[in-house]
N, C-alpha and C positions, 0 to 999 in steps of 0.2 A: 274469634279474631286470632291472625296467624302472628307469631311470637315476629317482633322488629329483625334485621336482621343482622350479620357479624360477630353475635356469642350469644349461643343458645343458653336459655336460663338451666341451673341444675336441674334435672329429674325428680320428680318427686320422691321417690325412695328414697335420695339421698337427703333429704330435710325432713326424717322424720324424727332425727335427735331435738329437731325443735322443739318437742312437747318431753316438758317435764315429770318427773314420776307422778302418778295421778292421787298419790299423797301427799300432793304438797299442793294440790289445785281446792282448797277451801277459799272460797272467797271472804273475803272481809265484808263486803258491802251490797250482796243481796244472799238471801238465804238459799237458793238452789238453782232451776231453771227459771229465766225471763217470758216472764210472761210479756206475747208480741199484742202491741195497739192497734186496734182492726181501724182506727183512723175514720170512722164512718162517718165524720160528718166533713169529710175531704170528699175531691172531685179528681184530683191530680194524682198521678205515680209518684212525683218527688217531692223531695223538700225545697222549701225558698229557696231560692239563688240568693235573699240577701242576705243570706245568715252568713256570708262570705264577707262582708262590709268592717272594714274595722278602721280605726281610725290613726294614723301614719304619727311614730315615735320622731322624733330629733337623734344625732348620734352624730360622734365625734366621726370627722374623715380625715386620715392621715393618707395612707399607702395602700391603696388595694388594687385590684385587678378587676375589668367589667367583662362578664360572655355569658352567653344564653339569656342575654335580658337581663342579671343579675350583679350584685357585687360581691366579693370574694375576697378574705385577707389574702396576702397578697405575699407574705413573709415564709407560708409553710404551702408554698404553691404544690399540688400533686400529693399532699398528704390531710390535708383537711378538706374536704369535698363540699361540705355545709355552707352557705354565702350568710353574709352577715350585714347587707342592706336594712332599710327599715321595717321592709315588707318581711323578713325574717324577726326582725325586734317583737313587733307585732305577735308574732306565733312565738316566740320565747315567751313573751307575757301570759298570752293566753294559756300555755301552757302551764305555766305558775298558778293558774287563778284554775285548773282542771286539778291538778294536783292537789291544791287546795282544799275542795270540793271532796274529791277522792279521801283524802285523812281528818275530813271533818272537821275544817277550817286551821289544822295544826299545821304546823311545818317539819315536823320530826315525829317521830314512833320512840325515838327513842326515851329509855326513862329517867330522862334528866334529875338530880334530885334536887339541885343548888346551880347556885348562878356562874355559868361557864365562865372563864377569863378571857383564853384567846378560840377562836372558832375560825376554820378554814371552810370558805366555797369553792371547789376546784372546777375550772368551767364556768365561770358568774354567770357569763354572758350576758344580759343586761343590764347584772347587779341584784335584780328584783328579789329576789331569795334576802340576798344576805343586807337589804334594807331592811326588809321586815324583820330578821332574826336582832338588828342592830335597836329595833325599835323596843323587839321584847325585851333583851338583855340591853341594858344602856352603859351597865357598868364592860361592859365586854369588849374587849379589840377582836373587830371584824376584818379578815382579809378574803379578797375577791378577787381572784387571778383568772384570766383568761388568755388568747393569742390575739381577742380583737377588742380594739380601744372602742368600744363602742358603750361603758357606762356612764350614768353622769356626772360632769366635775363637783355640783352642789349636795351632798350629801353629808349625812350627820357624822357630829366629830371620831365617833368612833368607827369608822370605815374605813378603808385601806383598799382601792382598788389598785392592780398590778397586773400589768400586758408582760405576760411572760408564758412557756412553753412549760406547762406542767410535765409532760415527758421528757424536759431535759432536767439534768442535775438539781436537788433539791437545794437552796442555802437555808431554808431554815431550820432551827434545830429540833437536832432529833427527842422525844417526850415531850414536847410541846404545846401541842392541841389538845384543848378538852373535849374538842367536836370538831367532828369533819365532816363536809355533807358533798355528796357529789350526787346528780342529776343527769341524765339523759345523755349521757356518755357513749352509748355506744356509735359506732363508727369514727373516735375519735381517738380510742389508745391501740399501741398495736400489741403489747406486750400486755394483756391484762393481769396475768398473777405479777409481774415483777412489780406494775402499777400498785396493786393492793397490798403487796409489804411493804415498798414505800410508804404509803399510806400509816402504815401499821407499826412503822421507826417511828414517825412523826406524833401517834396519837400518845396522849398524855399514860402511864398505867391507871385505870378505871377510867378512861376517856371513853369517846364512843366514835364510831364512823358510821353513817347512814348511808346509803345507796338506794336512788331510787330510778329504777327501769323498768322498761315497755318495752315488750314482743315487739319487734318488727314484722307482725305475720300475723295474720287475722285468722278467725277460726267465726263458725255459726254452728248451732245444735240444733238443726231443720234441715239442714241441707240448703237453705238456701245460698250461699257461697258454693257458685261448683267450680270444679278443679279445671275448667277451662276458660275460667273469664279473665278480663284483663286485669283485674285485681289480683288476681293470682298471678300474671303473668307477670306483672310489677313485683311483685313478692320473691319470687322469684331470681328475675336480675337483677335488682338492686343487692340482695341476699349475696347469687353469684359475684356480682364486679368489686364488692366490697371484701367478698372472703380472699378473692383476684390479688388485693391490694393491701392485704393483711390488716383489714380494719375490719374486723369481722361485726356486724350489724347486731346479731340475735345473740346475744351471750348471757340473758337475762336467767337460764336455765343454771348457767355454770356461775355466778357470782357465791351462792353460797360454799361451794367447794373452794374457790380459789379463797375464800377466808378464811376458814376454818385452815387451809394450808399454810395461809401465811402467820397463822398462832391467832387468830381473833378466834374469844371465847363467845358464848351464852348467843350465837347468831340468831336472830327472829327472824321471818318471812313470813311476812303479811301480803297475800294476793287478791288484785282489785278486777271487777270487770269493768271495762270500759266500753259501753259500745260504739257503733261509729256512727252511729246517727240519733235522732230520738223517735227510732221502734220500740223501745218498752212502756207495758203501759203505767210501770210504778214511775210513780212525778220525781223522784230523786234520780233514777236511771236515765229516762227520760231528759232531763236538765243536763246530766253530764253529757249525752248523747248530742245535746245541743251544740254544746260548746265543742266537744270531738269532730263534729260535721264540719264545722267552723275551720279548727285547728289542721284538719285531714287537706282539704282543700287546697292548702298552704302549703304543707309537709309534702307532699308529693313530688311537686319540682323541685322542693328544697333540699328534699334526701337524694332523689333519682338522677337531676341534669347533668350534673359534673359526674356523676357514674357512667351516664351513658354515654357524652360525649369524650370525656379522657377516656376512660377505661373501656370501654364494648365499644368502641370507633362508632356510634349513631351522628345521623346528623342531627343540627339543635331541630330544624322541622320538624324532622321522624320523633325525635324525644318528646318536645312538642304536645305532636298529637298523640302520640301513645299516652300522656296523661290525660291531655285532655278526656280520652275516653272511659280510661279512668275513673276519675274525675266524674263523671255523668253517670258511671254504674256505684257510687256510692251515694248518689242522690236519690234512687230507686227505695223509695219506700218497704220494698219487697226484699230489699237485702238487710238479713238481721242480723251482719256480723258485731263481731263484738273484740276487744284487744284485752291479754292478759298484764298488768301493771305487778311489779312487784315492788317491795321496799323492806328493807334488809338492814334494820341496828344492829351493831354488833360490840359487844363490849370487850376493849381491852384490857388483861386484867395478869400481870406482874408475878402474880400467884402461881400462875398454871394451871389451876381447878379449873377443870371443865364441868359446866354443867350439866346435869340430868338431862 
């Protein structure tokens, strides 16, 4: 299929800083290569279409903007690309409940020893993260900041949700947070080292900050992903319009560097595979693959339309159907891609010792 037209995706050459040193690619959560499920007692090439089915959240509507079928905050128009409709709420969850799955029902790596006081979610986005952390720690003040009012009013006393622009000026005080956690951030800061010293004033000494991100960029070890299908080609421009617009997609390679810059000591990185569908035949892989298929479906238009249609001049038709097609080539049983997750505590520590 020939690439849409009005800005050609970057060159492959030039995306090969994508892939991280290959010391640091130990998976967490299967032991080496995925063994692929020959499906033999299927008839069909794909997976269900209904594993798409999910069931439509509630959310506060104040000020947004509607295009491409979608709704969109409406306050950081041309800098937030992501819409925050229900049908997005929906894939924020799902993604919580993948993550989940991913760290083995915990919500953090990091090694907490005692019960935090104040914990910051940067990004809440539907809250769902910092409910659950509110439930484990009760004695704890949770705050939950995002740009779209889209959490719930009814929530336990120890919560703090706040519609405010994490990339403007901080007021809270600096050594303050015992725990910081931020999530699936990328395409949403444009300065990311200046982001993570901020971050880095604000965490408590012996505090922690967790970061948890996913490749924007699929990889298979068969070859089945080849370098000219429309999964790639999506890969591709969305990669292109967002580097376009200084909200670079893929930075999940550079996180650990930019922390260890900004003074955070003892950094872990913990890397997961995730596949995009459920081709493995181990039932743990398999399950996540489930719910990824699910989540994939969703994320598509959600990451890609307002890239294509601001930024690379497409029309919403042509954008459209270029997922759509998409979209259909990740249903293909036969494609055994898979996404790299990473998650990255890192302790801040007053001292200076750096660890071994």
């Amino acid at each position: 299929m020939s690439s849409p037209p009005h800005e050609p995706p970057a060159a492959q050459s030039e995306l090969s800083e994508l892939t991280p040193p290959a010391n640091e690619e130990v998976f967490v959560n299967t032991p080496g290569v995925i063994t692929v499920d020959d499906f033999s007692s299927d008839s069909n090439g794909e997976f269900d279409d209904d594993l798409s089915d999910l069931t439509s959240l509630s959310s506060s509507v104040l000020q947004f903007e509607y295009e491409n079928g979608r709704r969109y905050c409406s306050n950081r128009s041309g800098s937030y690309m992501m819409p925050n409709d229900e049908e997005e709420q929906d894939r924020m969850d799902l993604t919580h409940h993948i993550w989940l799955m991913l760290l083995r029902g915990e919500l953090y790596n990091a090694p907490i020893k005692s019960s935090p006081q104040n914990i910051l979610d940067l990004g809440t986005g539907t809250g769902i993260w910092a409910m659950d952390i509110a439930e484990k720690f009760p004695s704890a003040h949770i705050i939950g900041n995002d740009i779209s009012p889209i959490q719930p009013s009814w929530v336990a006393p120890n919560i703090e949700f706040i519609v405010e622009d994490f990339e403007s000026e901080w007021q809270y005080e600096k050594n303050y947070f015992d725990f910081i956690h931020a999530r699936c951030l990328a395409g949403c800061v444009a300065n990311w080292p200046e982001f993570i010293r901020r971050i880095y004033d604000h965490v408590k000494p012996g505090g922690y900050f967790e970061s948890h991100e996913s490749a924007v960029w699929a990889r298979s070890d068969d070859g089945s992903l080849k370098q000219d299908c429309a999964i790639m080609e999506w890969q591709q421009a969305v990669n292109y319009a967002s580097d376009k617009i200084g909200r670079e997609l893929n930075i999940y390679h550079k996180l650990k560097d930019w922390m260890v810059a900004a003074g955070f000591e003892d950094v872990k990185l913990s890397v997961y595979v995730l596949p995009f569908s459920p081709w493995p035949k181990d039932p743990y892989l398999k399950a996540l693959g489930k719910y990824q298929a699910v989540q994939l479906q969703q994320a598509i238009d959600s990451y890609s339309l307002r890239l294509y249609t601001q930024v690379l001049g497409w029309g919403e038709d042509a954008a459209k159907i270029h997922n759509a097609v998409v979209k259909q080539e990740l249903r293909n049983k036969r494609l055994h891609a898979y996404v790299q997750t990473y998650a990255f505590p890192t302790l801040f520590d007053n001292l200076n010792t750096f660890a071994n």
